[in-house]
C-alpha positions as semicolon CSV with decimal commas, in nm:
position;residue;x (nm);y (nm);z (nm)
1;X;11,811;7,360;5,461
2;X;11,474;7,476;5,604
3;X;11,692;7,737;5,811
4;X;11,890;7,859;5,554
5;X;11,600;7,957;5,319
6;X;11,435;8,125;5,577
7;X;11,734;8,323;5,605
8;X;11,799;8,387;5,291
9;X;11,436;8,543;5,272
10;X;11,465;8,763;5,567
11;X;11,773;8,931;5,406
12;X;11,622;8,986;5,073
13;X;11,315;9,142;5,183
14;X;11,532;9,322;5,515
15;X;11,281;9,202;5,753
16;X;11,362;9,026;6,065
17;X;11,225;8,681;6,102
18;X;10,913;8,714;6,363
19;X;10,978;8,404;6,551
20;X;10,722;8,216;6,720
21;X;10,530;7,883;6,662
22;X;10,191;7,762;6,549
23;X;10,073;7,488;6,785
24;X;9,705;7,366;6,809
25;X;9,526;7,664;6,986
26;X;9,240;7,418;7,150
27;X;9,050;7,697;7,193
28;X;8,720;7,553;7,076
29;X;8,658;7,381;7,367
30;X;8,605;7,681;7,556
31;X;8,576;7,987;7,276
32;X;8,190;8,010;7,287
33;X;8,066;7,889;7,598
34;X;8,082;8,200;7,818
35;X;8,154;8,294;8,162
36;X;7,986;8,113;8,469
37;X;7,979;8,176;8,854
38;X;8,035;7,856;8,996
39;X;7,872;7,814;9,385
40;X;8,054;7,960;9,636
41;X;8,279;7,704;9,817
42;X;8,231;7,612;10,195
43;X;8,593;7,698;10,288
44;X;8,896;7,954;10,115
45;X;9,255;7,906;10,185
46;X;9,438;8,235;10,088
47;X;9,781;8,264;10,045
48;X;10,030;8,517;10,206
49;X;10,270;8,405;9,968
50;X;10,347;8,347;9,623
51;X;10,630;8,069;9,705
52;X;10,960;8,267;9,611
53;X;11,027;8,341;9,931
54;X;11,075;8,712;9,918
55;X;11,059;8,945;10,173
56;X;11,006;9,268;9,955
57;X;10,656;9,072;9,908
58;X;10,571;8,996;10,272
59;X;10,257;9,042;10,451
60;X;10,121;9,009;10,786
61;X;9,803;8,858;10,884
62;X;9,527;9,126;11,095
63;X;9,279;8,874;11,188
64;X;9,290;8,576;11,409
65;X;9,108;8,208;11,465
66;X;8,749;8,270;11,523
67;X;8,748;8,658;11,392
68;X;8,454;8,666;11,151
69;X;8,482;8,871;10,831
70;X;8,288;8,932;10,509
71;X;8,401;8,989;10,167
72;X;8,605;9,264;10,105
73;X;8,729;9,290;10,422
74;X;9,159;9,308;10,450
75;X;9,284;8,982;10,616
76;X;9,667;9,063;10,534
77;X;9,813;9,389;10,538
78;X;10,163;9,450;10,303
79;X;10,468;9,473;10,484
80;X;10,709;9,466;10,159
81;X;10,787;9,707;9,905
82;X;10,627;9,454;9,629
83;X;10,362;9,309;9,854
84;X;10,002;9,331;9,811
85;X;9,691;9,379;10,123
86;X;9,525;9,076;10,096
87;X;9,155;9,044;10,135
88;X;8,902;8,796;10,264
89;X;8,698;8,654;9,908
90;X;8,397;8,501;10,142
91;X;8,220;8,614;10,496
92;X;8,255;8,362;10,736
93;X;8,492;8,255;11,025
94;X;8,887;8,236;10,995
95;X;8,922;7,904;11,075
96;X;9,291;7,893;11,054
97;X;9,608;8,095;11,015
98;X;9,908;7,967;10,909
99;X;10,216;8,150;10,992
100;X;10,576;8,137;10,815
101;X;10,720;7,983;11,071
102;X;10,460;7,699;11,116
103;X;10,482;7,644;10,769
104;X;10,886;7,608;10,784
105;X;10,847;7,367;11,076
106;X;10,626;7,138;10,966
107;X;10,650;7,159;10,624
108;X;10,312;7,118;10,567
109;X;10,162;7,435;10,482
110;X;10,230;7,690;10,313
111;X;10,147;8,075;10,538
112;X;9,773;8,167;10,473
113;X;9,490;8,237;10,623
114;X;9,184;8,023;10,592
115;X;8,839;8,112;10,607
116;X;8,517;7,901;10,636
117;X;8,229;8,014;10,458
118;X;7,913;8,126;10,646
119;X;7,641;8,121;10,362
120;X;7,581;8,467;10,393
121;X;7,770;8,641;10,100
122;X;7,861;8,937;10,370
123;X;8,049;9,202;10,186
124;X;8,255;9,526;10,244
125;X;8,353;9,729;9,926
126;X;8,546;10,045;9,931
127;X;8,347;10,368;9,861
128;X;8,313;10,412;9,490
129;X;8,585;10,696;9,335
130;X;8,502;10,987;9,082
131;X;8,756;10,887;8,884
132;X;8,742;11,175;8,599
133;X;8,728;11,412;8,911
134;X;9,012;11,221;9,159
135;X;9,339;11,266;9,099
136;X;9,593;11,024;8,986
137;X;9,729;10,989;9,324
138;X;9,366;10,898;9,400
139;X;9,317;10,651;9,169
140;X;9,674;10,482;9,249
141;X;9,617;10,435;9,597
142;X;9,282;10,311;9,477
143;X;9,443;10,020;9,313
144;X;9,720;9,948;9,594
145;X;9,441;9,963;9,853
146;X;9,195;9,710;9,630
147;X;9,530;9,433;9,629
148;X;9,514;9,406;9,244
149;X;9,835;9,241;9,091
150;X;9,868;9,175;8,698
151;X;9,676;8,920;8,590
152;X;9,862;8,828;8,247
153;X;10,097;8,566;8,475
154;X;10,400;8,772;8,654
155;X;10,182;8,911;8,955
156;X;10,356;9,229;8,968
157;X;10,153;9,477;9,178
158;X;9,963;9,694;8,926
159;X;9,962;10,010;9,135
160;X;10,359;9,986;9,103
161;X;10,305;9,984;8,717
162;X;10,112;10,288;8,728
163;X;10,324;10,501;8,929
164;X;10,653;10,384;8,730
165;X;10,411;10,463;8,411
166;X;10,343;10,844;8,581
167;X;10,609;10,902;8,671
168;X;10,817;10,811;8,391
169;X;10,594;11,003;8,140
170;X;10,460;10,751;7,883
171;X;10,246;10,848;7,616
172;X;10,095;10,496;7,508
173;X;9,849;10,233;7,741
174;X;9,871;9,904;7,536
175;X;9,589;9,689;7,643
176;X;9,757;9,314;7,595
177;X;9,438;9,111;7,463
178;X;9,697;8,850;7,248
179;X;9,637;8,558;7,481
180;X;9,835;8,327;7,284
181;X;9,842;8,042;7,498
182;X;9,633;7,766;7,368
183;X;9,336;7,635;7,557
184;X;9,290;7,990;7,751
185;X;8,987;8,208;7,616
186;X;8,949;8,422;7,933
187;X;9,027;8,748;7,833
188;X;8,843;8,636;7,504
189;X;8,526;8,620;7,712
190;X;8,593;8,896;7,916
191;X;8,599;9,138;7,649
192;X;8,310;8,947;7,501
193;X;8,082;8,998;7,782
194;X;8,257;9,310;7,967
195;X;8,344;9,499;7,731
196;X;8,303;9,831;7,955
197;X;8,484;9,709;8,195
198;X;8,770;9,652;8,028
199;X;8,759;9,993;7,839
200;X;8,650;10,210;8,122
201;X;8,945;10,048;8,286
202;X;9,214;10,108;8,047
203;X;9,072;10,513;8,076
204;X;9,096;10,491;8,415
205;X;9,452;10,421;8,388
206;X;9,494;10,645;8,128
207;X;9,391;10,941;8,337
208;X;9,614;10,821;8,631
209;X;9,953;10,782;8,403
210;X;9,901;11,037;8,191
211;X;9,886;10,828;7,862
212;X;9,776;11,021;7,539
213;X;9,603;10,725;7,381
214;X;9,505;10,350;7,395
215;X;9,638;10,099;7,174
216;X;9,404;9,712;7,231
217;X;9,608;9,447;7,018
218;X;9,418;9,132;6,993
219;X;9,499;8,842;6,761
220;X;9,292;8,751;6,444
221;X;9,132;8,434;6,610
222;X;8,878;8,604;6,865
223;X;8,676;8,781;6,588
224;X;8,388;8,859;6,836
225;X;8,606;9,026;7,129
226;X;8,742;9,229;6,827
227;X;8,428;9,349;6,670
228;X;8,273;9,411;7,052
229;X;8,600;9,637;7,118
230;X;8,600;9,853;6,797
231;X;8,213;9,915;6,816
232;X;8,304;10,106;7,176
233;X;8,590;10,274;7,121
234;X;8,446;10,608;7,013
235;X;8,278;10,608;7,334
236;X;8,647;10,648;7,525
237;X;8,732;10,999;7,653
238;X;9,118;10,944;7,483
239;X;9,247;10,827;7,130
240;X;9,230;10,452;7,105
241;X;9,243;10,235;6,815
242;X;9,242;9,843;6,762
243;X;9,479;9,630;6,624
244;X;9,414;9,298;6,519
245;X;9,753;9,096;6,498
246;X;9,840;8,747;6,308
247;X;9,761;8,447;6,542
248;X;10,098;8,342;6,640
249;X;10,235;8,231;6,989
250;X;10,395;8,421;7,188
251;X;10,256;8,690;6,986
252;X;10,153;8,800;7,348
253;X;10,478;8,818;7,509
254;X;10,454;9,197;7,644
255;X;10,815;9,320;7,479
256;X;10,697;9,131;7,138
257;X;10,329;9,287;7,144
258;X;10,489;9,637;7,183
259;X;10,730;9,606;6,886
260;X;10,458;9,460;6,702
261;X;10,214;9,763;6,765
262;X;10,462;10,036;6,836
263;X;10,767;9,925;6,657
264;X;10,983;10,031;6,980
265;X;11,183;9,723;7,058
266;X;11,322;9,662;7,455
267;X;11,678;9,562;7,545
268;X;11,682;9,291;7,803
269;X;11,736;9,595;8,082
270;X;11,501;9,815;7,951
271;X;11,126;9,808;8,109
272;X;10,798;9,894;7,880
273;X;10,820;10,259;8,076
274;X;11,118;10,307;7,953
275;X;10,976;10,326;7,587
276;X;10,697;10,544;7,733
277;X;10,455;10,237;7,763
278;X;10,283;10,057;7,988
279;X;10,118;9,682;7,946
280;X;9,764;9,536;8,094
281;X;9,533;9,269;8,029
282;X;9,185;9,284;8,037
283;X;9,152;9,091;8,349
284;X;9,360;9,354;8,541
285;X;9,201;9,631;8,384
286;X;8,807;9,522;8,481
287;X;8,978;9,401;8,855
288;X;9,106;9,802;8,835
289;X;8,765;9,954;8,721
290;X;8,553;9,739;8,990
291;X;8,835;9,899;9,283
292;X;8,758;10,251;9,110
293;X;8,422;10,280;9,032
294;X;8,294;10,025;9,246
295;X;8,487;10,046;9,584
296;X;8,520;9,643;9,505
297;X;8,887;9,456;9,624
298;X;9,049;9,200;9,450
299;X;8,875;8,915;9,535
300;X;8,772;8,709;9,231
301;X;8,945;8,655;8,887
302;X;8,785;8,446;8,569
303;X;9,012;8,157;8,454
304;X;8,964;7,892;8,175
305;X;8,856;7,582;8,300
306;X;8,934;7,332;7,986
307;X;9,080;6,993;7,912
308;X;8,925;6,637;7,783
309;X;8,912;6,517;8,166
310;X;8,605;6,801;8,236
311;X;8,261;6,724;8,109
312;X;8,146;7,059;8,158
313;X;8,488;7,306;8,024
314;X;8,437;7,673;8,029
315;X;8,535;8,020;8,169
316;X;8,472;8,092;8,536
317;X;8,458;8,404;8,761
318;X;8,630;8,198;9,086
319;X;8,713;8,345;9,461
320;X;9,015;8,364;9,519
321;X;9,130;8,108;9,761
322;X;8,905;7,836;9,585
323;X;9,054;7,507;9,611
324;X;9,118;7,328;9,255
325;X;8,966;7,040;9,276
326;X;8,691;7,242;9,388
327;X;8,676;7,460;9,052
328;X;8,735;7,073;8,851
329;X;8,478;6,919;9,029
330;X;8,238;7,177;8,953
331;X;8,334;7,171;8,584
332;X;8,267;6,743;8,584
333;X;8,602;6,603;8,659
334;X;8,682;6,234;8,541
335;X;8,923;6,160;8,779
336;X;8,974;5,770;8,574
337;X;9,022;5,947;8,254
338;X;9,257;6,252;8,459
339;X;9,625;6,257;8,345
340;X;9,795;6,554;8,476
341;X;9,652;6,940;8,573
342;X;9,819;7,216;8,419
343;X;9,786;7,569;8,566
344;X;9,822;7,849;8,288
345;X;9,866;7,741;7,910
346;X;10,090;7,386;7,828
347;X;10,355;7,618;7,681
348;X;10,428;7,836;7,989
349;X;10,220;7,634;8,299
350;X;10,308;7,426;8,578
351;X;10,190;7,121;8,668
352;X;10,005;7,099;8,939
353;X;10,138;6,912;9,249
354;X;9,815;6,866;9,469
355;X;9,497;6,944;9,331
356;X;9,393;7,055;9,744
357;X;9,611;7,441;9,647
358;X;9,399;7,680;9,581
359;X;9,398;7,959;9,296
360;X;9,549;8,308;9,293
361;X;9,544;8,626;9,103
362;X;9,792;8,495;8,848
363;X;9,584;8,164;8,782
364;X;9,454;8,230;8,461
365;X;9,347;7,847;8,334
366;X;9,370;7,527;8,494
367;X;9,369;7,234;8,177
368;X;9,289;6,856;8,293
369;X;9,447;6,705;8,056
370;X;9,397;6,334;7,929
371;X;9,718;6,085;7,879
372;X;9,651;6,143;7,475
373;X;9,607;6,513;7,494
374;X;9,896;6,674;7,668
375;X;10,113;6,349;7,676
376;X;10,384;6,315;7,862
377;X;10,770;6,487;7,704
378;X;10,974;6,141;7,573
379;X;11,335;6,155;7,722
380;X;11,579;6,408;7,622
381;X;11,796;6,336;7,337
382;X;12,116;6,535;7,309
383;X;12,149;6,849;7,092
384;X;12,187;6,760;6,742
385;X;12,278;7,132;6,661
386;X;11,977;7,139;6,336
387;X;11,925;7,505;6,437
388;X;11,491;7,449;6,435
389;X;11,509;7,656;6,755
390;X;11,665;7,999;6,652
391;X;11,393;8,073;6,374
392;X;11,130;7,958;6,625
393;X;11,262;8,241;6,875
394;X;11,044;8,547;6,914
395;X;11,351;8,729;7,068
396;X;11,591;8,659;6,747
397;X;11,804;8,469;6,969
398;X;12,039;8,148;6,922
399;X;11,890;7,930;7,166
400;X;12,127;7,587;7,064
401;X;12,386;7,833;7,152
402;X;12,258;7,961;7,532
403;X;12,212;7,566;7,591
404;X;12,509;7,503;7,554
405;X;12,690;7,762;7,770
406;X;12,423;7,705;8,010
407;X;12,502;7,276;8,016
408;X;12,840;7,396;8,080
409;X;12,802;7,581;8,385
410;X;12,904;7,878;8,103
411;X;12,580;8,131;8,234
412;X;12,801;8,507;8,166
413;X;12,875;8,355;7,822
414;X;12,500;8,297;7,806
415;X;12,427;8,609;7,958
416;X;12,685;8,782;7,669
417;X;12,462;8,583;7,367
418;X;12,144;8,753;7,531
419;X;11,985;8,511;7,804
420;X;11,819;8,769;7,942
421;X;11,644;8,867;7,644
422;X;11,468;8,534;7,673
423;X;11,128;8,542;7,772
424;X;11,107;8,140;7,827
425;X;10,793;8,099;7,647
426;X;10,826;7,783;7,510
427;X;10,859;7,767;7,170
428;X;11,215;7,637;7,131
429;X;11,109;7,360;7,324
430;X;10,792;7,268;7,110
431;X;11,042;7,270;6,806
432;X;11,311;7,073;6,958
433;X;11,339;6,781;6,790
434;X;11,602;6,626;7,120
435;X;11,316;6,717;7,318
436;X;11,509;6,920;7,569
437;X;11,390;7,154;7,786
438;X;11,556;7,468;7,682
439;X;11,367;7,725;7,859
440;X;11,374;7,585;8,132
441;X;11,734;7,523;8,145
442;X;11,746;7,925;8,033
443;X;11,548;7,986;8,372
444;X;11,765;7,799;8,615
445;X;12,050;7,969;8,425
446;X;11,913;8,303;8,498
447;X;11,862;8,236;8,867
448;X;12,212;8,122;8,925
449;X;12,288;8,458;8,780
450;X;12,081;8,630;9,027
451;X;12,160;8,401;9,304
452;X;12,549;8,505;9,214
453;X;12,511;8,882;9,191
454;X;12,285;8,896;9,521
455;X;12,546;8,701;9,692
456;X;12,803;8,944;9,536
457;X;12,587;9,226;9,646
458;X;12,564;9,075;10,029
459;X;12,946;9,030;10,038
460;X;12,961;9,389;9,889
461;X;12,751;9,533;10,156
462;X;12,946;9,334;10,453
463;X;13,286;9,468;10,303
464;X;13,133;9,810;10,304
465;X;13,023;9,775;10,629
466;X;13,323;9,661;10,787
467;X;13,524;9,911;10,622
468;X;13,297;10,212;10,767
469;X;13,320;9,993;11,076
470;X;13,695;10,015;11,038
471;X;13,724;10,384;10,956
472;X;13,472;10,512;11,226
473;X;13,699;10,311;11,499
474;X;14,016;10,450;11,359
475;X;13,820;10,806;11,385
476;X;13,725;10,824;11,690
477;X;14,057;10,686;11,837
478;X;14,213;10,997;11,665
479;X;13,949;11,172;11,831
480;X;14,048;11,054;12,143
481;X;14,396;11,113;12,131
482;X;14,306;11,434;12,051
483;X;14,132;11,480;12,380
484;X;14,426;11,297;12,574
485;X;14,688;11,522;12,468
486;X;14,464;11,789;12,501
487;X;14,395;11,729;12,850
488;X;14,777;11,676;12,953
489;X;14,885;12,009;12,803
490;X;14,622;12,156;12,986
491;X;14,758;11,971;13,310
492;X;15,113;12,036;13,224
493;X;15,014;12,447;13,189
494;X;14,847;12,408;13,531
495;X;15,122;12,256;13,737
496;X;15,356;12,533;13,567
497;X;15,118;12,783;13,700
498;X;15,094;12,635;14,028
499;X;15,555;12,593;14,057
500;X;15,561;12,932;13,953
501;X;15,332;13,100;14,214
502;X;15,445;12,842;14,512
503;X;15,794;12,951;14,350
504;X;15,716;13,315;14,389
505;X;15,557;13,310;14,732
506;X;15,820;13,098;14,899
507;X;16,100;13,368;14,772
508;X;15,889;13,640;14,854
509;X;15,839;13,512;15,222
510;X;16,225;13,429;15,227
511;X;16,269;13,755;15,175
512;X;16,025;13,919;15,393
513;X;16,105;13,685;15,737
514;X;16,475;13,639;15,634
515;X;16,458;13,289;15,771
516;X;16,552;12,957;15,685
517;X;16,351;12,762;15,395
518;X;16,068;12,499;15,558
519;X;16,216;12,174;15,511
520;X;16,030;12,001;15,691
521;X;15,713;12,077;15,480
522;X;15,841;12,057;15,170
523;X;15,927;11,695;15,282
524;X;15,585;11,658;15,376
525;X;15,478;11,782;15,008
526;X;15,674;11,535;14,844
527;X;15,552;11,207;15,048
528;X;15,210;11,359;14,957
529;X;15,285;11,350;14,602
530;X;15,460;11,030;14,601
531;X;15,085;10,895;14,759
532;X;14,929;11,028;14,515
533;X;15,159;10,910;14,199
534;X;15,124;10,530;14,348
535;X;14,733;10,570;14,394
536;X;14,746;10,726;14,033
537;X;14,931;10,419;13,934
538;X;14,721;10,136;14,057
539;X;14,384;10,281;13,937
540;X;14,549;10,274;13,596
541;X;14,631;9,917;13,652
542;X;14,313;9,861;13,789
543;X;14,139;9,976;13,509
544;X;14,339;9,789;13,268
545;X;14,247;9,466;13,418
546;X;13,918;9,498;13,445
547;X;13,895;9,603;13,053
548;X;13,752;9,914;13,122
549;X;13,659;10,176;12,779
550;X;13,883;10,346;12,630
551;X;13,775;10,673;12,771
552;X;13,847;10,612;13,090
553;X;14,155;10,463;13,057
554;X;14,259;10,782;12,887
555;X;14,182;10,995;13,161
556;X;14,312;10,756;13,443
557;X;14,653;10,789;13,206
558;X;14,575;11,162;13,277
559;X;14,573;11,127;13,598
560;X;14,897;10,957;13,652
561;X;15,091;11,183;13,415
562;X;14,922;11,540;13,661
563;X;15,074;11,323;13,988
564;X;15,411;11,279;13,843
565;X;15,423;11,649;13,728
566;X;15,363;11,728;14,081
567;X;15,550;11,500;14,260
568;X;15,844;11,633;14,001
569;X;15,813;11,958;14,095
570;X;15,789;11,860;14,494
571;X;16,098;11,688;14,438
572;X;16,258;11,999;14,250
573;X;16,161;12,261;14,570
574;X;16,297;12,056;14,840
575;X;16,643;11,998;14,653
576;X;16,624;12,387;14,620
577;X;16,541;12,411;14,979
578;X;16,810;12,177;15,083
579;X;17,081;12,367;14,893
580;X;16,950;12,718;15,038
581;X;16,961;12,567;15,405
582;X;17,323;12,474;15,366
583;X;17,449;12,778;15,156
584;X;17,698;12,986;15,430
């Protein structure tokens, strides 16, 4: 019933219903207490992966066992189109490198490269960039060369988003400052206390896209970010202008933040450039203005460290690399009291396997959670078909519906009722009164998807490929033949050539000596061309046997067809000689 007057008001006002869900934000526990630098640790194990097993995003090591480096410094150069340089977040000694294939083999480790700390806080920036001077080029290559991927949770190599952004013309740089998740107050407290950063950062990329202004959308719950953005903004060298949006998750989701600012809503295939935007969050834009102004590499992000199992909760500016049990221990750990780890928000985070892996640019809150306070999902029910989910979807989509397809093994059906247009945030799940885990289900249906089309695309590319195969063969056997009978009318003209002058001289000395024809040497001739036909005829056999190329049988078949021309026309003068000797 609950549905259906929701409905009903959405039609008589002709609004769409937003979506979304309210859970408990659990933000207090973190909200006010600022960011910290916790010690550096003694060792840093960072990754050369990010565990999907891509090559497009591979990178190769550059330093060995023993090599020392300081801060800064690249360990890991890109080798894929999506990859990133990775660079060393301590000085010390690389104490161990773990390539793909060791990893594969043992199973053990995943491919990094670790580095033991030396004490000495060693580091190598960059030299610092004009950036109102440089060109955009400049300050692109800046980024790629400084490793910095998006911060907000995909990982996607900012540089990439820049260039698309250039060179696609957008007019609009939305800085994404929701943060919906609960728990997480990062980008709350980096705007808080680097505020510049943030903005000279969002300028920065302004210049190097092209943007005509800045839009900052932050939600209504992080009153003190807000007022520390709008007191600043006259001090950018572009239009810019706050908006403070409704708390409501996933009022953060990037294609839902831009229809909420811009009103220019995305198809599932369309990308923010292709509504002339382009999405950061503050993290990624102060990572980007320390590369530019500073000459500094990625090598540190701030996270929110927060759950009842810490003592001490908070925001942290961590190496990357930093093990996190390292980062919980720091923050007072109760291991007795410890329930689960979460990395990222409880709506959209993983849990954490082994608390030994360290963090990475896209770690943006690690929650130790209690048994009460993030308790573990009660079995899954069956869908009773109540419908609590579709209101609850930010994307307006029907998400009892795309279960259902998906359950069957139905995933184009899905695809046809928009899966793709789900974002898999979460909030059909936290309505669901079965308890099932629809977005997840939605992601394993979209990966079948792209397993199936990639397969598709593979078996397209061998078909192609054995088709060009098959046509370049048939091509150059043409071309062959072509060169075959080429080469036996030019034989055939020659032994003409050769009849008719042996033809002429032997009348014209008939007639000269008035003698008798030469037999006897025209009998000669023709055993000589007989040789030469056999010897013509076992080379081609020869060849045959032994499998020689093509080629050469061609011109061995050559050969053989020249000899018999002769020995023909050997035959042809001594039957004309024979006749002439016994003419009266």
């Amino acid at each position: 019933m609950a549905v259906l007057e929701r409905l009903w008001r959405s039609l008589a006002t002709g609004t769409r219903p937003a979506g979304g869900v309210l859970p408990p934000t659990r933000k207090s526990q973190t909200r006010d207490l600022g960011i910290r630098t916790p010690p550096l640790p003694a060792r840093v194990t960072l990754l050369l992966e990010d565990g999907r097993d891509q090559p497009w995003r591979e990178v190769q090591p550059i330093v060995k066992p023993g090599q020392y480096v300081r801060a800064g410094e690249p360990v890991a150069r890109a080798v894929g189109h999506l990859a990133l340089p990775v660079h060393a977040s301590i000085s010390g000694h690389v104490s161990a490198l773990f390539m793909h294939d060791e990893a594969d083999a043992g199973g053990q480790h995943p491919p990094a490269v670790v580095i033991e700390a030396d004490g000495a806080s060693q580091h190598h920036w960059l030299p610092p960039l004009d950036w109102q001077g440089a060109a955009p080029d400049e300050i692109i290559q800046r980024i790629a060369d400084a490793g910095i991927a998006g911060m907000g949770g995909g990982g996607f190599p900012a540089h990439l988003k820049v260039r698309a952004a250039r060179q696609a013309g957008i007019d609009t740089l939305v800085v994404n400052a929701a943060e919906c998740e609960p728990y997480l107050s990062a980008d709350d407290q980096t705007l808080r206390q680097h505020t510049d950063r943030v903005l000279l950062g969002a300028a920065m990329v302004a210049h190097a896209t092209g943007a005509a202004s800045i839009v900052i959308g932050i939600e209504d719950d992080k009153p003190e970010a807000a007022s520390a953005v709008r007191a600043r903004l006259n001090e950018l060298p572009c239009p810019a202008r706050l908006e403070v949006i409704p708390t409501r998750y996933p009022s953060g989701g990037e294609r839902q933040l831009i229809e909420r600012l811009l009103g220019r809503r995305l198809t599932s295939d369309q990308l923010p450039v292709d509504a002339g935007v382009l999405c950061h969050n503050p993290g990624t834009l102060a990572a980007i203005h320390d590369a530019v102004a500073l000459g500094k590499p990625m090598i540190e992000r701030t996270l929110t460290l927060a759950g009842r199992a810490l003592a001490r909760p908070g925001n942290v500016t961590a190496r990357l690399g930093t093990a996190i049990d390292y980062l919980l221990q720091d923050a007072g750990l109760d291991r007795a009291r410890l329930s689960r780890v979460i990395e990222g928000g409880p709506m959209m985070g993983q849990a954490i396997e082994s608390l030994d892996q360290p963090i990475t640019q896209t770690t943006n809150g690690l929650i130790a959670a209690d048994a009460a306070e993030l308790p573990t999902p009660p079995p899954a029910r069956p869908c009773i078909r109540c419908g609590d989910c579709q209101p609850a979807c930010p994307a307006g989509l029907a998400p009892q519906q795309l279960w259902w397809h998906a359950q069957a093994g139905e995933d184009h059906k899905a695809e046809a009722n928009g899966l793709f247009d789900c974002i898999e945030c979460g909030a059909c799940d936290y309505v669901c009164p079965s308890h099932l885990p629809l977005a997840n289900g939605f992601g394993e249906a979209k990966q079948r998807l792209r397993t199936a089309r990639t397969e598709s695309a593979r078996a397209d590319q061998a078909r192609h490929r054995f088709e060009a195969r098959q046509a370049r063969e048939q091509r150059e056997a043409a071309e062959r033949e072509a060169r075959r009978q080429a080469r036996r009318q030019a034989a055939t003209r020659r032994g003409q050539e050769r009849d008719a002058s042996s033809a002429e001289d032997s009348s014209a000395g008939a007639k000269g000596a008035a003698s008798a024809p030469d037999v006897r040497g025209l009998r000669i001739a023709q055993a000589a061309a007989k040789a030469a036909a056999r010897k013509a005829e076992k080379a081609l056999e020869r060849a045959a046997q032994q499998q020689q190329s093509a080629d050469v049988l061609a011109d061995l078949e050559t050969q053989l067809d020249t000899a018999r021309q002769h020995l023909a026309a050997a035959d042809a003068r001594l039957k004309a000689a024979r006749q002439e000797e016994t003419r009266p």
